[in-house]
C-alpha positions in Angstrom: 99.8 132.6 87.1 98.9 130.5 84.4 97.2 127.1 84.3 99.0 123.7 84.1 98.5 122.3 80.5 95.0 120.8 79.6 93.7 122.7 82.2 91.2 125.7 82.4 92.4 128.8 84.3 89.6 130.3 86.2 90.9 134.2 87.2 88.4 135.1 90.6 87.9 138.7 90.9 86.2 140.0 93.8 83.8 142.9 94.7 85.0 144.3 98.2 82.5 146.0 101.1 83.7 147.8 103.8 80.5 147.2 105.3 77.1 145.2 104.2 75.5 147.3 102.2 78.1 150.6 101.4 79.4 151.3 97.6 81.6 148.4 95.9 84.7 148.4 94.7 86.1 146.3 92.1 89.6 145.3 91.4 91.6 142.0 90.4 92.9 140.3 93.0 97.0 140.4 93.0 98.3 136.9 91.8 100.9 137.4 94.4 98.1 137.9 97.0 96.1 134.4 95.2 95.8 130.7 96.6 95.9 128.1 94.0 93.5 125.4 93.7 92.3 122.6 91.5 88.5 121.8 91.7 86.8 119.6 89.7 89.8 120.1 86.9 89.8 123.4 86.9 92.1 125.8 88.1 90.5 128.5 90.5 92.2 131.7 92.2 91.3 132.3 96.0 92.0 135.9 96.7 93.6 136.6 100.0 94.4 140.1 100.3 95.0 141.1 104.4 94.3 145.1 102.8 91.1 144.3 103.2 89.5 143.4 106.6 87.1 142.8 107.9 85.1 142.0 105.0 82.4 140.9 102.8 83.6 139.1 99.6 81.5 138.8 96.5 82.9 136.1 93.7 82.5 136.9 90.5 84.1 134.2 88.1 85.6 135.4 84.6 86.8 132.9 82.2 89.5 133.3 79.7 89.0 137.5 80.2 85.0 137.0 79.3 82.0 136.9 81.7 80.7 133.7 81.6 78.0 134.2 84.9 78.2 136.2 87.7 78.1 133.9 91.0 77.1 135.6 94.3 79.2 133.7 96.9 79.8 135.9 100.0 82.3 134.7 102.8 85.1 136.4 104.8 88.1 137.7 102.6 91.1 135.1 103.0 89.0 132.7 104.4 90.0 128.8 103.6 86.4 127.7 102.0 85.6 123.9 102.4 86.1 122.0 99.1 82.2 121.8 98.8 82.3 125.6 98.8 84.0 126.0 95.6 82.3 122.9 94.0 79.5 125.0 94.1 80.6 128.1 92.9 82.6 125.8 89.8 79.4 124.4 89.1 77.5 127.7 88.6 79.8 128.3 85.4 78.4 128.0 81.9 79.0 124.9 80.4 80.4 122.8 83.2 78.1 119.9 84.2 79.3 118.4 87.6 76.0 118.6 89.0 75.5 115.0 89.4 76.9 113.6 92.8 76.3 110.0 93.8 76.9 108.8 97.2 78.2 104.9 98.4 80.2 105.6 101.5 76.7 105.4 103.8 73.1 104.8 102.3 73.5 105.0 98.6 72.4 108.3 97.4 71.7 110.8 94.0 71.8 114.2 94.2 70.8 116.2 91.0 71.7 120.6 91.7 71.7 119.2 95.4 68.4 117.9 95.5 67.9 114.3 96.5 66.7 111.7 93.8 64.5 108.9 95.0 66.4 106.0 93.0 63.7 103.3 93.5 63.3 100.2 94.5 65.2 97.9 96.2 66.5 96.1 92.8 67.6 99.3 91.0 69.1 100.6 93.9 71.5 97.4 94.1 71.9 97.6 89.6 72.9 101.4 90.4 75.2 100.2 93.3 76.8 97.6 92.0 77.6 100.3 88.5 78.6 102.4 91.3 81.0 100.0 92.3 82.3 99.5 88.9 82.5 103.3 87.9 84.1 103.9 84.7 84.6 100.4 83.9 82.1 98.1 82.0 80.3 95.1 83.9 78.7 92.3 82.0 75.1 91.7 82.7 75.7 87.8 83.9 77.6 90.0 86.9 74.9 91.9 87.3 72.6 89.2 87.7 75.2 87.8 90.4 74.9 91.1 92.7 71.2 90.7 92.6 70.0 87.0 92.6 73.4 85.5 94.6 73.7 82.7 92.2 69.9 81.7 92.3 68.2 83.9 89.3 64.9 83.6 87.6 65.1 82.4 84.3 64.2 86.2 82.9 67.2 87.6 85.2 68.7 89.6 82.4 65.5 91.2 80.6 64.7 92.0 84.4 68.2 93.6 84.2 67.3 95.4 81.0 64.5 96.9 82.8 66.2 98.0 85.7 68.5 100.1 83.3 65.9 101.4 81.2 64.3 102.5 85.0 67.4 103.8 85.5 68.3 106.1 83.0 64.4 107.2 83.2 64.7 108.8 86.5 67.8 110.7 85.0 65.9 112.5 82.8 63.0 113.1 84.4 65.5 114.4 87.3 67.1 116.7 84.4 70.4 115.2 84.7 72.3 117.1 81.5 73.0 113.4 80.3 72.9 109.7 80.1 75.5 108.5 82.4 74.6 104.8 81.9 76.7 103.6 78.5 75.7 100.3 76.8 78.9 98.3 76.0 79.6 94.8 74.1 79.1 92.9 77.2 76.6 95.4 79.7 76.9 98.6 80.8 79.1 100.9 82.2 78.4 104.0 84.4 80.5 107.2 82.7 81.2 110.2 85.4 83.8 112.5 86.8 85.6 110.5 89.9 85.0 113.6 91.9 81.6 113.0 91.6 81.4 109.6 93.3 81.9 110.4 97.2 84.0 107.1 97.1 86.7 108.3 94.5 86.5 111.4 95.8 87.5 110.0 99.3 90.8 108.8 97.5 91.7 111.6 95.9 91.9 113.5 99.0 93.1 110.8 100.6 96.5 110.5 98.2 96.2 114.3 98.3 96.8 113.8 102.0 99.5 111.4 102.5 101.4 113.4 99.6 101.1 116.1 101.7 102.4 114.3 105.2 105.0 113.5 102.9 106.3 117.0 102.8 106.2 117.2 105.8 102.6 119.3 106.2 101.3 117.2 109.4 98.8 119.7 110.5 97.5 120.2 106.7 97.4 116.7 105.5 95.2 115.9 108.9 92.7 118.7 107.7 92.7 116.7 104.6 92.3 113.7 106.1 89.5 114.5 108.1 87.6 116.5 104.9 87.8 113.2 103.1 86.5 111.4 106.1 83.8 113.3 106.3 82.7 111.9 103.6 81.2 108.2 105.7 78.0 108.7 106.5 77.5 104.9 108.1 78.2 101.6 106.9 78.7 101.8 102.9 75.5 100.7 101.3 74.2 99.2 103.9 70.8 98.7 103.2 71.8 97.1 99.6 71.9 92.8 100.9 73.9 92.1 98.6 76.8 89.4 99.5 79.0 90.7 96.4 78.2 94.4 97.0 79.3 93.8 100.8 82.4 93.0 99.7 83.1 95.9 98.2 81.6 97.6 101.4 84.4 95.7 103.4 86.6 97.1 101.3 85.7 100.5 101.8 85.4 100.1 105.5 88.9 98.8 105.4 89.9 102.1 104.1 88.5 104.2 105.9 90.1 102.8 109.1 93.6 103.2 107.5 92.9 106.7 106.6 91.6 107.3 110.4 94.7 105.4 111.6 97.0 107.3 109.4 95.2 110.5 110.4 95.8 110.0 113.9 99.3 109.3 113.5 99.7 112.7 111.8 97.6 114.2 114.7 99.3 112.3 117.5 102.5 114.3 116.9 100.8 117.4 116.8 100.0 117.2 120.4 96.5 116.8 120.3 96.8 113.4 122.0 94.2 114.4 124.6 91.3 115.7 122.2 91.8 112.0 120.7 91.6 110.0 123.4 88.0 109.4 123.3 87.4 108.5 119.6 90.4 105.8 120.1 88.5 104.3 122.7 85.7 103.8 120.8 87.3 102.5 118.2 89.6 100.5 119.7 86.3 98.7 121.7 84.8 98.1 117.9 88.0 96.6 116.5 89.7 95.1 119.6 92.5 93.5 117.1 93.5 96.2 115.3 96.6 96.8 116.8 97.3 100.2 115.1 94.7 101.5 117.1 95.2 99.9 120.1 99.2 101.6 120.2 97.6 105.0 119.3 95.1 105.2 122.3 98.3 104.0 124.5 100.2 106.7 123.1 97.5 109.4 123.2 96.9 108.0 126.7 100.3 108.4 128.0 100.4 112.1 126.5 97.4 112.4 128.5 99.7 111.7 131.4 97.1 108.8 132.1 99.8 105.8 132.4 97.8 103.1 133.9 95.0 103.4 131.5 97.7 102.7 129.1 99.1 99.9 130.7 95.7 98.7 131.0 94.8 99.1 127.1 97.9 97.1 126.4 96.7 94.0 128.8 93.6 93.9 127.7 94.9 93.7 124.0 97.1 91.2 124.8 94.4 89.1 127.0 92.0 89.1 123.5 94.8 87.9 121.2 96.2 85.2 123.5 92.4 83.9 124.2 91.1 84.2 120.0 94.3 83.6 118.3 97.3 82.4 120.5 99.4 85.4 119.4 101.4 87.9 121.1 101.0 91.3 120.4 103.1 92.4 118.1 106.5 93.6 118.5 105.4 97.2 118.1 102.6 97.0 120.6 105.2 95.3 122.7 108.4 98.0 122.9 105.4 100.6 123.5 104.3 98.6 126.5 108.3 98.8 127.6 108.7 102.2 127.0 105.3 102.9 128.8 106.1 101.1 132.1 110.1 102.4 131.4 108.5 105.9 131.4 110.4 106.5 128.5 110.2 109.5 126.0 107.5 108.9 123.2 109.6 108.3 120.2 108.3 110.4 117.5 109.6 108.3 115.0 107.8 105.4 115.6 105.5 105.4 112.7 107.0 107.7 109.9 105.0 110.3 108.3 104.9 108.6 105.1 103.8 104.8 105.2 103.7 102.9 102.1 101.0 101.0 101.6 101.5 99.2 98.3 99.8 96.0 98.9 96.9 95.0 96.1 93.2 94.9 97.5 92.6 91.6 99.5 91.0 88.8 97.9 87.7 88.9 99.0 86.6 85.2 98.4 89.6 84.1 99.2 89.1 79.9 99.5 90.7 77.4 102.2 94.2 76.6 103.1 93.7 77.3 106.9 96.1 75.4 108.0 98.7 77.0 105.8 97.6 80.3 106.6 97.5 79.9 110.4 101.3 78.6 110.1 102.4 81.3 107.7 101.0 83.9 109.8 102.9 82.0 112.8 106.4 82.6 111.2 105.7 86.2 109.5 104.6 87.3 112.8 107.9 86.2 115.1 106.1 83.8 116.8 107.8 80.6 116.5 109.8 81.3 113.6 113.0 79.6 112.7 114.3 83.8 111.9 113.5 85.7 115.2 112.1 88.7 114.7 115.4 90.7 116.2 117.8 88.4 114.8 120.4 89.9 112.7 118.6 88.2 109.4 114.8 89.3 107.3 112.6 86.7 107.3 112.1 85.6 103.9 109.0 83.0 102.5 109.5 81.9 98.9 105.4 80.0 98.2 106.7 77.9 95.4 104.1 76.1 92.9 103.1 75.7 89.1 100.9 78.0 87.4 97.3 78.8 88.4 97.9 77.2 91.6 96.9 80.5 93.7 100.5 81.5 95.0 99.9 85.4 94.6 96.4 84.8 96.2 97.5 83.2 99.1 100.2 85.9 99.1 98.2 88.8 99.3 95.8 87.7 101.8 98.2 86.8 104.2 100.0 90.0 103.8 96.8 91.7 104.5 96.4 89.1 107.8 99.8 90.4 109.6 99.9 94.2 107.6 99.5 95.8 111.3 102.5 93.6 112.4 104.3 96.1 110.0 103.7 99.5 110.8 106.6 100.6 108.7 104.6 99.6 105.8 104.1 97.3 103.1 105.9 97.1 99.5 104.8 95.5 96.5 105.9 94.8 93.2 104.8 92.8 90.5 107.8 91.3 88.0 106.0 89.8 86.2 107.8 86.4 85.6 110.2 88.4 83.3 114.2 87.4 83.7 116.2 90.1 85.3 116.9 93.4 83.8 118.8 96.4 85.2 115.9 99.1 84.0 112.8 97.0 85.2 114.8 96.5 88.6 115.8 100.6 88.4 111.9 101.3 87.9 110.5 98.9 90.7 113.2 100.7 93.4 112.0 104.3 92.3 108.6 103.2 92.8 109.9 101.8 96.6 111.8 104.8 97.2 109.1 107.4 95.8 106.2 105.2 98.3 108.6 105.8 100.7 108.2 109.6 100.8 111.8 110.1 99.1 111.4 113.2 96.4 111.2 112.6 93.1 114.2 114.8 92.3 116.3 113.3 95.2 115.8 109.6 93.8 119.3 108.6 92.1 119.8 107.7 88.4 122.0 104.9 89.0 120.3 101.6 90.0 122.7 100.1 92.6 122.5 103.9 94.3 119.2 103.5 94.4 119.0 100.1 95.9 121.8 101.4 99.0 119.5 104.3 99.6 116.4 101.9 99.5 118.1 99.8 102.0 119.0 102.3 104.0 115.4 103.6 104.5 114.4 100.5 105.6 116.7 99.1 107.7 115.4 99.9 110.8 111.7 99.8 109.6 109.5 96.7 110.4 108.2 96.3 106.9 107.1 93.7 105.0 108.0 93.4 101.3 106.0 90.8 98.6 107.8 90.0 95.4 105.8 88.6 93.0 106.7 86.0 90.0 110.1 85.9 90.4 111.9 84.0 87.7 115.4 83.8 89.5 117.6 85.1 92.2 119.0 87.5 90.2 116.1 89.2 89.7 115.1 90.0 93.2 118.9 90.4 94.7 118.7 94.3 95.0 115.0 94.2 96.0 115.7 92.7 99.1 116.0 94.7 102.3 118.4 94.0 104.7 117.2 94.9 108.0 116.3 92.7 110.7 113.1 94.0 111.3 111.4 93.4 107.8 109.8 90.4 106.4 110.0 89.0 102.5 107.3 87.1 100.7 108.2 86.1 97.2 105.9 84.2 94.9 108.2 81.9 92.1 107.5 79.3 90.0 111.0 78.2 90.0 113.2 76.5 92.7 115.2 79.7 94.3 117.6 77.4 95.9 120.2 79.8 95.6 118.7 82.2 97.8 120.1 81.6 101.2 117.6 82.3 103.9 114.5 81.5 102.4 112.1 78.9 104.0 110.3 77.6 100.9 106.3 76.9 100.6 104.7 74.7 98.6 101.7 75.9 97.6 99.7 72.7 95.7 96.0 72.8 94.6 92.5 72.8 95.6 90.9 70.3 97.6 87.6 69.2 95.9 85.9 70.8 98.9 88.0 73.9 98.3 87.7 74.3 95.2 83.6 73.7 95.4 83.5 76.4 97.3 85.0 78.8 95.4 83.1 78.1 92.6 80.2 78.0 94.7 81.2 82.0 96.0 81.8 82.9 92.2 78.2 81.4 90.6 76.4 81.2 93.8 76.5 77.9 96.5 73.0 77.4 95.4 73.8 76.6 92.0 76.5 74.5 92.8 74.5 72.2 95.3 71.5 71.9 93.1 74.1 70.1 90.3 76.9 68.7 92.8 77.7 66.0 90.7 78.4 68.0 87.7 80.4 70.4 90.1 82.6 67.7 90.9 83.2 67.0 87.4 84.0 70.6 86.9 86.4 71.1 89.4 88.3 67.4 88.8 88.5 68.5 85.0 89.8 71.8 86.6 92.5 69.9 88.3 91.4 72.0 91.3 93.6 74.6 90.2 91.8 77.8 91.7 92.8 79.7 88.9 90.7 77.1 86.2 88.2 76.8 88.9 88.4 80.7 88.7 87.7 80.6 84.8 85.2 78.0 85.1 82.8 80.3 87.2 83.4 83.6 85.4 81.9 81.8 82.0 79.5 80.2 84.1 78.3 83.6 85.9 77.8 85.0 82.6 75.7 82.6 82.1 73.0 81.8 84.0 70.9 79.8 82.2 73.7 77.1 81.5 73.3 74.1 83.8 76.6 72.8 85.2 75.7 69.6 83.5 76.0 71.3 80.0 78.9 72.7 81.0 80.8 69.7 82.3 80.0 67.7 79.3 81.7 70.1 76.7 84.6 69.6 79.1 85.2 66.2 78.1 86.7 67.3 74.2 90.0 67.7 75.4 91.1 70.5 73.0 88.0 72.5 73.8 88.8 72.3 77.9 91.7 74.9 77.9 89.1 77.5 76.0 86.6 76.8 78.6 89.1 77.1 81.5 90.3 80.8 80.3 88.4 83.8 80.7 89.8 87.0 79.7 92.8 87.9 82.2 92.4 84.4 83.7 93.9 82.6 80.9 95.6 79.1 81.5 96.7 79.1 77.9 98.9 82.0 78.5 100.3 81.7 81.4 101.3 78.0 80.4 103.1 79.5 77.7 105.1 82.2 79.7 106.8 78.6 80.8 107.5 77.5 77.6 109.2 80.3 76.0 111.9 79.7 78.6 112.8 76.5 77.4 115.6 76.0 75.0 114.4 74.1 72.7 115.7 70.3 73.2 113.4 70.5 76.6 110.8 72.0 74.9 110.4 69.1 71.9 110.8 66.5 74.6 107.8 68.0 76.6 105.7 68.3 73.2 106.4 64.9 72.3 105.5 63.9 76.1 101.8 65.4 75.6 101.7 64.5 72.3 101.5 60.7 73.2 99.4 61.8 76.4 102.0 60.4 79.1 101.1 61.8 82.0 103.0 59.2 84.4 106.3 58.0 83.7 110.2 57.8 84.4 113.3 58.6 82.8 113.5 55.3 80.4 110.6 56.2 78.3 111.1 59.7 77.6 114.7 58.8 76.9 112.9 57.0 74.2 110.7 59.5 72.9 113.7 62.4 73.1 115.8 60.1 70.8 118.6 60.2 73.8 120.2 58.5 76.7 118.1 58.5 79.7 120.8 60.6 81.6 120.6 63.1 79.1 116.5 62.6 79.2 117.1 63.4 83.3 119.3 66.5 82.9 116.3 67.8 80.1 113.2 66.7 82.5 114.8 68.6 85.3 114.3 72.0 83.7 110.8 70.3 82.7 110.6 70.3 86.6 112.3 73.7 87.4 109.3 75.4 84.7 106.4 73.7 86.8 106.0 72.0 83.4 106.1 68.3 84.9 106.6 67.3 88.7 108.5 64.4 90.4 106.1 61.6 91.7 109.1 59.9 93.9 111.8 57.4 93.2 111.3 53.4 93.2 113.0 50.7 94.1 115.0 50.4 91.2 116.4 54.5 91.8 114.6 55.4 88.9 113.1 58.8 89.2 109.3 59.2 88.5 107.5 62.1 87.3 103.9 63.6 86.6 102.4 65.7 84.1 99.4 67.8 85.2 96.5 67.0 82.9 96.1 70.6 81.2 99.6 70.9 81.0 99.6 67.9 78.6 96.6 69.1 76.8 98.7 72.3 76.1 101.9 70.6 75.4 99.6 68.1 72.7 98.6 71.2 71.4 101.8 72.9 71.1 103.5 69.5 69.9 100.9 70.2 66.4 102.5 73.4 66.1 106.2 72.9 67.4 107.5 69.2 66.5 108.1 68.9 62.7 105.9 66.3 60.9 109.1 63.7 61.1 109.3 64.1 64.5 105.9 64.1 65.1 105.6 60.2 63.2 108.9 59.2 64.9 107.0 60.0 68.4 103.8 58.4 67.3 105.8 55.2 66.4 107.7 54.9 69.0 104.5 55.0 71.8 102.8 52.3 69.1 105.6 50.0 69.2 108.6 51.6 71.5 107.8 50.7 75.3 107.7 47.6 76.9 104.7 46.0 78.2 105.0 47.6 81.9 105.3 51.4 80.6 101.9 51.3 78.2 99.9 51.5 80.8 101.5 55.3 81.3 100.1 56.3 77.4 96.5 57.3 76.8 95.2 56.3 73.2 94.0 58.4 70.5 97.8 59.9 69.7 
């Protein structure tokens, strides 16, 4: 049996006793007679050969026909060894160095050979934590000095920094770790190593492992894997490192682990070991009242139990809680249960499949304000008052409409996250990237559904509108929830769209999908100042932002509260720690320098500004340079009939795909039916900025003239100087 390629096939041969201590014999195990394994990226041999029983087994690891080192490992022949057990006979091999294993998923911990490391004090243990958290990826130092100070740092922050790594790689070698695993990179450090040696990524390999597995249809074997990766908590993650930044990530972690456990006793639930669970769903239904997932698998592991009213009782007492705290319902899951419990009905088995997609990105952990909206959102999603019922013949379907930056995937994701348990089915994602439709993208996005949705990879169909029946068909009777993100048109989300009643559809557009019958459109609008002070207040630290309000203020108002300038604002800012906000705000006020200082690296204003542009044709596109080339950000349909060198119906028919871009908005309509729009300030510094680069030099005089001399009296008032 050979190895897959890159790979390093390991041939086990074994030294068999018929009792401790009589003569050995020594034979290659038969590769019909082998298990096949991958540890730590290497491909191992398990012998299990029935001949031979009982026994005592002695490894003895070969590599590539050559002794490498003898490894005495004794354990019953054919026995299933824990993953730890071949980590450690891997790790005796010459020339493999996985003897480093660091530990988040409880107290944080170093082992070196699989002795404990003392890691230090409290300030190194939070620099190695937060690298921790950041494995394999490089953090600056200004973030750094963000998990440890919480926005209030000394003014020698980063040399304090320096010393912690220099601390750090110290008790490396003095631990005889076989190498540095701290790398210095352009903008801090990064901390190199295996992901199976990081209890945390290990955890997720076996956890994809796992639901791969269920997938097949292995229920009993993926819950064995399940378990061994939950095995791997040991308490709260890194909970003795204060942290507000680092508990984030803890959250996180916590968050996954409960799916896992929930997914897990789905898996064991229809194995029929409802009554062995019973007790561990208790618990953890009394330490997460609201999860509802848990709440239906203690009723259902309960009712197994032949133990009716205690189920009955776990459903009112669920419903009680969210009535009382959040003036829901249960959810209409929790709810058929309860019917099929007092019904004494069959436990339908195909309640929760075996394979649940769960393909929404991480929450945002800062996430900032819109309560209101939120609470409303989560209303309709949920059934509860919502114009679509939630067993009406139609998907509910959201479309959160706004212009660029203005947090319309944020508030997306977070609210998926809020009502994911009202949607055991599962939740899809796709990202489309604001790119027009196109049959291959579409084609890739559905595989992707269909693949998350347990469907083989060989059973997936080539042709795109087979795959889109097939995905439809999966979920029809599902209670899903689907977010579509950046959508440019209808087109591009037509075949995306399930059509059972029982799902729900959040799409995120910058255009008006008015063609797209159904759909309750949300406007999602800026920041409050409040709002947005906050949020810059959790990225730099609310200390530092109420020690220099007023230059806060300033930030944020220059930011036109858009959270994703806000966003920019703090990342330069956090990298910076000795930069007062005042410093800040005042290179703000050079209007070509304030787009650089509101992007930083993937949040970049300038970019996504353009991704509107470059669908303009290009009559729409001079008429919006020339608009921010004379700085109008207020006007109507006269005066940039004037500057467009056309009739002002023409000028209406090119502002409105101004308006369908996000590019400029409409203010309202006066007396006289003229219709008034608005140009959000950076989105006239760009188009002045563009309008260098775009209008001809002709044009660009013609424009200049006619805001000089052009408008009447009553319209200057609309045109900043300094064209």
């Amino acid at each position: 049996m050979s190895a897959p390629s890159g790979k390093k096939e390991i041939s086990l041969w074994y030294v068999h006793h018929s009792a401790p201590g009589s003569p050995a014999r020594r034979g290659r195990a038969s590769p019909i007679k082998h298990a096949f394994l991958t540890i730590a990226h290497h491909e191992i041999l398990i012998p299990r050969d029935p001949t031979f029983h009982p026994t005592f087994v002695t490894l003895a690891l070969y590599s590539e026909d050559s002794i490498e080192q003898d490894t005495q490992c004794t354990g019953e022949t054919g026995e299933t060894k824990s993953f730890s057990f071949f980590r450690q006979v891997i790790q005796c091999l010459a020339g493999i160095e996985s003897i480093m294993f660091f530990r988040v998923l409880g107290p944080l911990d170093v082992s070196l050979r699989g002795t404990s490391v003392k890691v230090g004090k409290n300030r190194q243990r939070t620099v190695l934590a937060a690298l921790l958290a950041e494995a394999n990826r490089a953090v600056s130092v200004g973030w750094l000095v963000e998990v440890v100070w919480n926005g209030n740092p000394p003014r020698t922050a980063a040399e304090q920094i320096q010393t912690c790594i220099w601390r750090l790689r110290r008790m490396f070698v003095l631990a005889g770790a076989p190498r540095d695993p701290i790398e210095t990179t352009p903008s801090g450090y990064a901390l190199r190593v295996d992901p199976d040696d990081v209890d945390a990524t290990l955890f997720e390999r076996l956890a994809r492992e796992a639901r791969s597995i269920a997938s097949e249809g292995g229920s009993a074997l993926a819950a064995a894997r399940y378990r061994e990766a939950l095995q791997l908590f040991r308490g709260p993650v890194l909970a003795e490192i204060s942290s507000p930044l680092l508990q984030s990530v803890s959250a996180s972690w916590e968050e996954r682990r409960l799916t896992a456990l929930e997914e897990c006793f789905d898996l064991e639930l229809s194995s029929e070991m409802s009554a062995e669970l019973v007790d561990e769903l208790t618990t953890l239904v009394w330490l997460h009242p609201l999860r509802e997932r848990f709440r239906a698998q203690l009723m259902r592991a309960l009712r197994d139990s032949d133990r009716r009213a205690e189920a009955l009782a776990a459903y009112q007492d669920c419903r009680n809680k969210m009535v009382s705290e959040l003036g829901l319902e249960p959810s209409s899951t929790l709810q058929e249960l309860h019917h099929g419990i007092l019904a004494d009905e069959p436990v339908r088995t195909d309640a929760v499949p075996s394979r649940v997609p769960a393909l929404l990105p991480a929450d945002i952990t800062d996430f900032v304000g819109r309560q209101d909206q939120i609470t409303e959102f989560t209303r309709l999603l949920t059934g509860s008052g919502s114009p679509v019922a939630p067993e009406s013949d139609n998907a509910r379907m959201f479309t959160l409409l706004g212009s660029r930056g203005a947090g319309k995937t944020a508030l997306a994701v977070h609210t998926a996250h809020r009502v994911r348990d009202h949607f055991p089915g599962g939740q899809l994602y796709a990202d489309l990237g604001d790119i027009p439709a196109d049959l291959a993208r579409t084609a890739e996005i559905l595989r992707g559904f269909l693949r998350a949705l347990g469907v083989p990879t060989a059973e997936i169909p080539e042709d795109t509108h087979a795959c889109a029946s097939l995905y439809r068909s999966l979920v029809a009777e599902r209670r899903m929830l689907v977010v579509l993100d950046d959508a440019v048109n209808s087109d591009q989300i037509e075949r995306l769209l399930p059509s059972g009643p029982r799902t729900a559809v959040i799409i995120t557009t910058r255009s008006n999908l008015t063609d797209l019958p159904g759909s309750v459109p949300v406007e999602v609008e800026a920041f409050s100042e409040q709002e947005a002070l906050t949020l810059l207040g959790r990225i730099i630290g609310s200390g530092r932002v109420e020690a220099e309000l007023g230059s806060a203020r300033q930030i944020v108002a220059a930011a036109g509260r858009l959270p994703l300038a806000v966003r920019a604002a703090g990342a330069r800012l956090v990298g910076r720690p000795n930069v007062s906000l005042a410093h800040f705000a005042q290179r703000l006020g050079h209007p070509f320098r304030r787009l650089d200082m509101f992007s930083y690296g993937t949040l970049d204003l300038r970019a996504r500004l353009s991704v509107n542009t470059h669908a303009l044709p290009a009559e729409p596109r001079m008429l919006w340079c020339a608009l921010g080339l004379v700085g109008m950000s207020d006007f109507d349909t006269r005066p940039a009939a004037q500057l467009a060198d056309c009739a002002p119906s023409h000028a209406e028919r090119l502002l409105d795909q101004l308006v369908d871009q996000r590019l400029v908005d409409i203010a309202g309509i006066d007396d006289e039916a003229h219709i008034h729009y608005h140009m959000h300030e950076l989105v006239g510094l760009y188009a002045k900025e563009r309008a260098h680069t775009e209008l001809p030099e002709p044009v660009r005089t013609r424009v200049s003239n006619v805001a000089v001399n052009g408008f009447p009296d009553d319209w200057r008032t609309t045109v900043h100087s300094g064209v």
